[in-house]
N, C-alpha and C positions, 0 to 999 in steps of 0.2 A: 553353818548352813549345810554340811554337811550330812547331817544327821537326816533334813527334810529333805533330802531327794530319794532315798525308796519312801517314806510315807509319799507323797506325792504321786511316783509313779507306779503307787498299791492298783491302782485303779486299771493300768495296763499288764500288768500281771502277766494273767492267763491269755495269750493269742488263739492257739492253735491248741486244741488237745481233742487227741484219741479215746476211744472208750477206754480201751484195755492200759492205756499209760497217761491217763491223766492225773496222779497226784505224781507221777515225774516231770511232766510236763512243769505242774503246777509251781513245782521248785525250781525246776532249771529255770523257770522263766523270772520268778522271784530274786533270785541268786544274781541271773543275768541283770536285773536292774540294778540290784543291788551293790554289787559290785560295777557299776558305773555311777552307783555314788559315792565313788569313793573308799569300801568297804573292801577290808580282805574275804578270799573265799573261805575262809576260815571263820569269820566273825557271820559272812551273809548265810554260812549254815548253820551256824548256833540260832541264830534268830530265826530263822525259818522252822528250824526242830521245836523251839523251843513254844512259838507262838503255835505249832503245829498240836504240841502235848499241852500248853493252857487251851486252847481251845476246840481244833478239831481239823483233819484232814480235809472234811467235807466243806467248811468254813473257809479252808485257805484255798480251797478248788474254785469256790465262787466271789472270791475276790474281783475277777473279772469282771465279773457284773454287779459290783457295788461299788458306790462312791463311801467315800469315809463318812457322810452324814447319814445312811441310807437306813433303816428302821431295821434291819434283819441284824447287822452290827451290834454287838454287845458294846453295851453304851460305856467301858472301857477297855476300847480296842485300842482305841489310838495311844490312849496314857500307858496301856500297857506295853506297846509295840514302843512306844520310846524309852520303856525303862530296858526293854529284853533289848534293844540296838543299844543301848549307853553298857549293860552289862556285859555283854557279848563283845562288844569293843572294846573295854576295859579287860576284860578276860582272856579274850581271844583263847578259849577251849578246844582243842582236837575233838 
């Protein structure tokens, strides 16, 4: 079960962000859920970089305002977001 609590809390993501620092925002707040599932910050930053370089800064900024089924989503987001959290755990990368 593990695994499904940040997919789940993708959705809450982004609260709050500034012009000038929203893809930090974009992370910390990523990180932040992340690691209340359970996640070192170690592993919640490899998945974040990692989904950040498959897909896109701009992508991971409007998280916020997508649900996991939502038509702007690359129709393997999620499969890929649970292989980078299963890798990134197993890995645990500096």
């Amino acid at each position: 079960m593990k695994i499904y609590q940040p997919i789940l809390g993708i959705g809450l993501l982004i609260h709050t962000c500034g012009l000038a620092n929203c893809e930090l925002e974009s992370q910390y707040n990523f990180e932040r859920i992340c690691l209340s599932g359970g996640h070192s910050y170690t592993s919640c930053k490899c998945i974040y970089k990692r989904l950040e370089h498959i897909y896109s800064p701009q992508l991971l900024m409007r998280l916020k305002y997508l649900s996991l089924q939502h038509p702007e989503l690359p129709k393997d987001f999620v499969s890929v977001m649970f292989s980078t959290i299963q890798w990134c755990d197993e890995n645990e990368v500096e």
